[in-house]
GUPA-836219 format. One record per atom (N, C-alpha, C): residue in one letter; atom name; y, z, x negated. Coordinates in steps of 0.05 Angstrom, whole numbers. Example, Ala and Ser with C-alpha at 12.3 -4.5 7.8 and 13.67 -1.06 7.14 Angstrom:
drenvex:A&doti:N&yy:-114&zz:156&xx:-264
drenvex:A&doti:CA&yy:-90&zz:156&xx:-246
drenvex:A&doti:C&yy:-66&zz:156&xx:-264
drenvex:S&doti:N&yy:-45&zz:142&xx:-257
drenvex:S&doti:CA&yy:-21&zz:143&xx:-273
drenvex:S&doti:C&yy:1&zz:157&xx:-258
END
This chain:
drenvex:X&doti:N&yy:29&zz:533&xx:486
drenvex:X&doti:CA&yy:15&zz:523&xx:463
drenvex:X&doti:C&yy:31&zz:531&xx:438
drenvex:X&doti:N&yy:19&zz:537&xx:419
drenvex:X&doti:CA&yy:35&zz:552&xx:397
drenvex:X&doti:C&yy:46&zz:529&xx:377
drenvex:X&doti:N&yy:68&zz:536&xx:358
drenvex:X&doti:CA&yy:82&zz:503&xx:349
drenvex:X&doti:C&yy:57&zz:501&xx:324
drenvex:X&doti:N&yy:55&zz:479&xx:319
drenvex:X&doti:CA&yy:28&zz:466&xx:296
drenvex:X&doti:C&yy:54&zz:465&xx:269
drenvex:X&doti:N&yy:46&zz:470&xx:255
drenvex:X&doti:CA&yy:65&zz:447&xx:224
drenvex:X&doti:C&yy:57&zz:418&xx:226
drenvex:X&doti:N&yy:86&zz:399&xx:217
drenvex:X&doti:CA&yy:69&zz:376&xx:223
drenvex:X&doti:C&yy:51&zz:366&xx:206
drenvex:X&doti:N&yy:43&zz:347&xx:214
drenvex:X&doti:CA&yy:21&zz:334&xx:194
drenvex:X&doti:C&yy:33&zz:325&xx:165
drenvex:X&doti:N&yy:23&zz:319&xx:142
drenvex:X&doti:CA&yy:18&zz:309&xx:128
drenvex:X&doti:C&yy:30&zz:268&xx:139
drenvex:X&doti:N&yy:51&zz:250&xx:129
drenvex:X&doti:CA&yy:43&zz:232&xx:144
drenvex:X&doti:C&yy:25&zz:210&xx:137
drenvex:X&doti:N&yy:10&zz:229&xx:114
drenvex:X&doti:CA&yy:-6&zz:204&xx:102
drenvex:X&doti:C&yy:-34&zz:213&xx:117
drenvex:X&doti:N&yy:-43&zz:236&xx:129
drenvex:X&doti:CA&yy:-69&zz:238&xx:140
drenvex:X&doti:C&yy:-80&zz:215&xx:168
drenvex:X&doti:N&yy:-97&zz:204&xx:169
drenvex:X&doti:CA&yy:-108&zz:197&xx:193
drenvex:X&doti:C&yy:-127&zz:204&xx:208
drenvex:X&doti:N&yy:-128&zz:197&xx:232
drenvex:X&doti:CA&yy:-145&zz:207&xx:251
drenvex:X&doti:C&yy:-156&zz:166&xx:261
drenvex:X&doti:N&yy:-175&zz:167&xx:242
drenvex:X&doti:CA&yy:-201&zz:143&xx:261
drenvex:X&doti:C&yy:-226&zz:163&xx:271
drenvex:X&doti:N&yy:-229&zz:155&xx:301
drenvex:X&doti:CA&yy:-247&zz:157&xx:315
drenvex:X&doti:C&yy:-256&zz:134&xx:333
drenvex:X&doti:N&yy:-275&zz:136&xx:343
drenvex:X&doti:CA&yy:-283&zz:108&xx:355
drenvex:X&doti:C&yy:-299&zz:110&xx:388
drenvex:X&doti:N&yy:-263&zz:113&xx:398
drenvex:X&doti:CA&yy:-267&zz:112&xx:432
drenvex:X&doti:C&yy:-272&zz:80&xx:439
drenvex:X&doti:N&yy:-289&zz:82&xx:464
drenvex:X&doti:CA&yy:-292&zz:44&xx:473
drenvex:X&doti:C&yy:-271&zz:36&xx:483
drenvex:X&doti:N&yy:-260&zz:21&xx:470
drenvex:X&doti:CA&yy:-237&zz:15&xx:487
drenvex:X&doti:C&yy:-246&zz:-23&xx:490
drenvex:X&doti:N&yy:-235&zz:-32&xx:506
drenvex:X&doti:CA&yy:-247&zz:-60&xx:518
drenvex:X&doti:C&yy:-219&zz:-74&xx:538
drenvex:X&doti:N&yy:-200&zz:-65&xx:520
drenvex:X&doti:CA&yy:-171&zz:-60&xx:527
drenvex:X&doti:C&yy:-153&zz:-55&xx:504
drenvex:X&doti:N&yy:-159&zz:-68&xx:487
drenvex:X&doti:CA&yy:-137&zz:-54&xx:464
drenvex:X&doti:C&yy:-109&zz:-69&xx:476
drenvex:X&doti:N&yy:-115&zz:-93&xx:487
drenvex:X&doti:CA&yy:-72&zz:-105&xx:474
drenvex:X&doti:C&yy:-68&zz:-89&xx:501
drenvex:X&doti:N&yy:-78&zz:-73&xx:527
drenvex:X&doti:CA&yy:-67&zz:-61&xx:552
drenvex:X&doti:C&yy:-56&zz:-47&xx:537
drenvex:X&doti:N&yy:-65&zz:-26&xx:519
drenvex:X&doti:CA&yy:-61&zz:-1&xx:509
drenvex:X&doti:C&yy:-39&zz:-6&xx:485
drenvex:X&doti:N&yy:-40&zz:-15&xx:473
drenvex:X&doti:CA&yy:-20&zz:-34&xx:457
drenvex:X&doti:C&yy:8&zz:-34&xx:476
drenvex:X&doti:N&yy:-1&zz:-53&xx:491
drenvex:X&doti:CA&yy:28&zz:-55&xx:503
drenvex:X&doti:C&yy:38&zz:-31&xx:527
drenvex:X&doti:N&yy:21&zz:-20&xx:533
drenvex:X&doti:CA&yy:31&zz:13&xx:552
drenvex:X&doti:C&yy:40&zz:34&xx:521
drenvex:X&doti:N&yy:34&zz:25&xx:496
drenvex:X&doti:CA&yy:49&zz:44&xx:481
drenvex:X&doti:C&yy:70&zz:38&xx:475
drenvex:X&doti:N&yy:75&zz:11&xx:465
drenvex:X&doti:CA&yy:95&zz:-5&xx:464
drenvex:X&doti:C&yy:130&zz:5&xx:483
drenvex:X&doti:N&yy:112&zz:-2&xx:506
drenvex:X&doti:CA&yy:135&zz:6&xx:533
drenvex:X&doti:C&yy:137&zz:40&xx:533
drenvex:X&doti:N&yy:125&zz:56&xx:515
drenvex:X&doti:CA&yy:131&zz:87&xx:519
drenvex:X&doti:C&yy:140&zz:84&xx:493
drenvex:X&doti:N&yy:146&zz:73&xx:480
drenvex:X&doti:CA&yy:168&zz:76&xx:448
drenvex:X&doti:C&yy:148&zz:91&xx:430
drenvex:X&doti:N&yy:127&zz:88&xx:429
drenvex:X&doti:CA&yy:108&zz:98&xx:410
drenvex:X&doti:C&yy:120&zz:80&xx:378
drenvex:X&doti:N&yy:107&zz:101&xx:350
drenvex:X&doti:CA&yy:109&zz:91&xx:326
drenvex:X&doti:C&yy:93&zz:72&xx:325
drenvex:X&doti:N&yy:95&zz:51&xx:325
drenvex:X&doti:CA&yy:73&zz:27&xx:317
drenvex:X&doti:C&yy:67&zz:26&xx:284
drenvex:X&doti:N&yy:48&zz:32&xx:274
drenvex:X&doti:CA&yy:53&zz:31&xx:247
drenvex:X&doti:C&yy:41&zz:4&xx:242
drenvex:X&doti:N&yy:23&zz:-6&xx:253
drenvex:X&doti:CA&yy:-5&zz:-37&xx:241
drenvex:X&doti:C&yy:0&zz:-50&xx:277
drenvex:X&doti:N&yy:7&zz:-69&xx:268
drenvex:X&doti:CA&yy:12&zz:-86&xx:297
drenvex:X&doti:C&yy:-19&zz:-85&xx:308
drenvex:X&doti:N&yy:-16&zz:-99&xx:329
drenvex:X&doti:CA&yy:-44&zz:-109&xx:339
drenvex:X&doti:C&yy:-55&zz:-133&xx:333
drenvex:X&doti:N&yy:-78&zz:-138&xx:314
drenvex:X&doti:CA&yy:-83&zz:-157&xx:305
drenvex:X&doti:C&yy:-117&zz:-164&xx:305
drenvex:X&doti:N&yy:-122&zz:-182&xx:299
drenvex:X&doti:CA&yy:-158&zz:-187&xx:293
drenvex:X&doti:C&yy:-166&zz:-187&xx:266
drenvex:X&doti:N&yy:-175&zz:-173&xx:249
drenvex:X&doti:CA&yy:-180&zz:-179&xx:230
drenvex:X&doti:C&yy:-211&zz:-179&xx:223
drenvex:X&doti:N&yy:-205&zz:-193&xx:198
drenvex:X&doti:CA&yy:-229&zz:-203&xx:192
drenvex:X&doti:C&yy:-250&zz:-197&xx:188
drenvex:X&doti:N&yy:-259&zz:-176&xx:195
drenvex:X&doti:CA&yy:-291&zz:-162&xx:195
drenvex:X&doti:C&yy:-292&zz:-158&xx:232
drenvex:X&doti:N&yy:-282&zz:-172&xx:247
drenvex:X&doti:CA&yy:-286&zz:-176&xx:275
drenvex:X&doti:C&yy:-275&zz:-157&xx:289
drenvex:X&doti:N&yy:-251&zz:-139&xx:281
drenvex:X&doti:CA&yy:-247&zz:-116&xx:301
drenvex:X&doti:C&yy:-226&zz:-128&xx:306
drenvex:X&doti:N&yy:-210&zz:-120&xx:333
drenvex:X&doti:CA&yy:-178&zz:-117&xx:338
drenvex:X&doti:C&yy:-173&zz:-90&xx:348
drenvex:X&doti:N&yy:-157&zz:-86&xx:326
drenvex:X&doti:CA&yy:-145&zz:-56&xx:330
drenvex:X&doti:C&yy:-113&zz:-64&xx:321
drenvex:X&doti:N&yy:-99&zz:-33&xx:323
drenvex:X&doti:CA&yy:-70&zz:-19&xx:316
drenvex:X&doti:C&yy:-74&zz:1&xx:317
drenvex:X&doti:N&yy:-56&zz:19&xx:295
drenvex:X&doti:CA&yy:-44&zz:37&xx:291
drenvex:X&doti:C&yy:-24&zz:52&xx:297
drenvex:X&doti:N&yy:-12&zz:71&xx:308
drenvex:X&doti:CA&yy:13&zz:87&xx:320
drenvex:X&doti:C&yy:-1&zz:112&xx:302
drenvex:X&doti:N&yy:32&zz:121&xx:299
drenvex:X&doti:CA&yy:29&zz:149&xx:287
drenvex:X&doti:C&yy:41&zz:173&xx:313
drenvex:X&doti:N&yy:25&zz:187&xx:316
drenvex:X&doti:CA&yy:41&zz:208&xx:342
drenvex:X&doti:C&yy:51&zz:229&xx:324
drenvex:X&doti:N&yy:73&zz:243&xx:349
drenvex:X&doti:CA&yy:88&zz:269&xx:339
drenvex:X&doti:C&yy:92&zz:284&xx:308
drenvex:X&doti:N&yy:64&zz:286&xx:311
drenvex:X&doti:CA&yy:51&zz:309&xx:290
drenvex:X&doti:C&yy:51&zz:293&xx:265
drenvex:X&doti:N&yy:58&zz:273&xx:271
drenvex:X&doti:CA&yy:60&zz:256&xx:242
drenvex:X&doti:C&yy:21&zz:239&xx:230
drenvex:X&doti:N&yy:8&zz:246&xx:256
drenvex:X&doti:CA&yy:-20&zz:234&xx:251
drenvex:X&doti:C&yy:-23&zz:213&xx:255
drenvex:X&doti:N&yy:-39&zz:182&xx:239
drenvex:X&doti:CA&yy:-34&zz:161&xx:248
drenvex:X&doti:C&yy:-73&zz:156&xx:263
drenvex:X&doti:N&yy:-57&zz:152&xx:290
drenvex:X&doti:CA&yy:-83&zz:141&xx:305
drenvex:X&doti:C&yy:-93&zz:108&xx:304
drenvex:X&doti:N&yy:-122&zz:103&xx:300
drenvex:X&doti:CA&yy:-123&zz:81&xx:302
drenvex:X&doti:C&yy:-141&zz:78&xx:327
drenvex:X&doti:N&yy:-143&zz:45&xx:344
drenvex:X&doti:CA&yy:-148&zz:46&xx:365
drenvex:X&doti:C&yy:-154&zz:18&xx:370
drenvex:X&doti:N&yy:-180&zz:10&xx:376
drenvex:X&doti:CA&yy:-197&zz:-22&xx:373
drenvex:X&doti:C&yy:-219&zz:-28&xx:385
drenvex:X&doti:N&yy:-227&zz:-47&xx:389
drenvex:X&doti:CA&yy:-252&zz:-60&xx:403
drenvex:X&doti:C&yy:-255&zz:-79&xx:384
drenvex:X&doti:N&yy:-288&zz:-88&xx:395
drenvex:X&doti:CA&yy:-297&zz:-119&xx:382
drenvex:X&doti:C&yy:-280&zz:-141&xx:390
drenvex:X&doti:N&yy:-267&zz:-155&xx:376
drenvex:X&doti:CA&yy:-259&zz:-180&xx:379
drenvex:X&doti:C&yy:-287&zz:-204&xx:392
drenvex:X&doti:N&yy:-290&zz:-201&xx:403
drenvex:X&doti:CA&yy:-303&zz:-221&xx:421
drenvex:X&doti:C&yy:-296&zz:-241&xx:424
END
């Protein structure tokens, strides 16, 4: 794979995989020393998501409906 420049670290990457498992995923990144940038939380328009920034300096976000 050829080397990328890194990112920008202010760019993000939201996309919207189902996840129905956020704090699993949360805490399996947690235990791999991932950048946590936005804890895992519920906020007030009904989502629970977090934030990690990977390698490249991209910050991923990652959430389900708070149910």
């Amino acid at each position: 794979m050829p080397d990328r420049p890194a990112a920008e670290p202010e760019q993000y990457y939201q996309g919207a995989p189902r996840l129905f498992v956020a704090d699993g995923l949360y805490d399996d990144l947690r235990e791999r020393a991932a950048e946590i940038v936005e804890p895992i939380a519920t906020r007030p328009h009904g989502i629970r998501d977090f934030s990690i920034r990977d390698p490249n300096g991209v910050v991923l976000v990652f959430g389900q409906a708070a149910c």
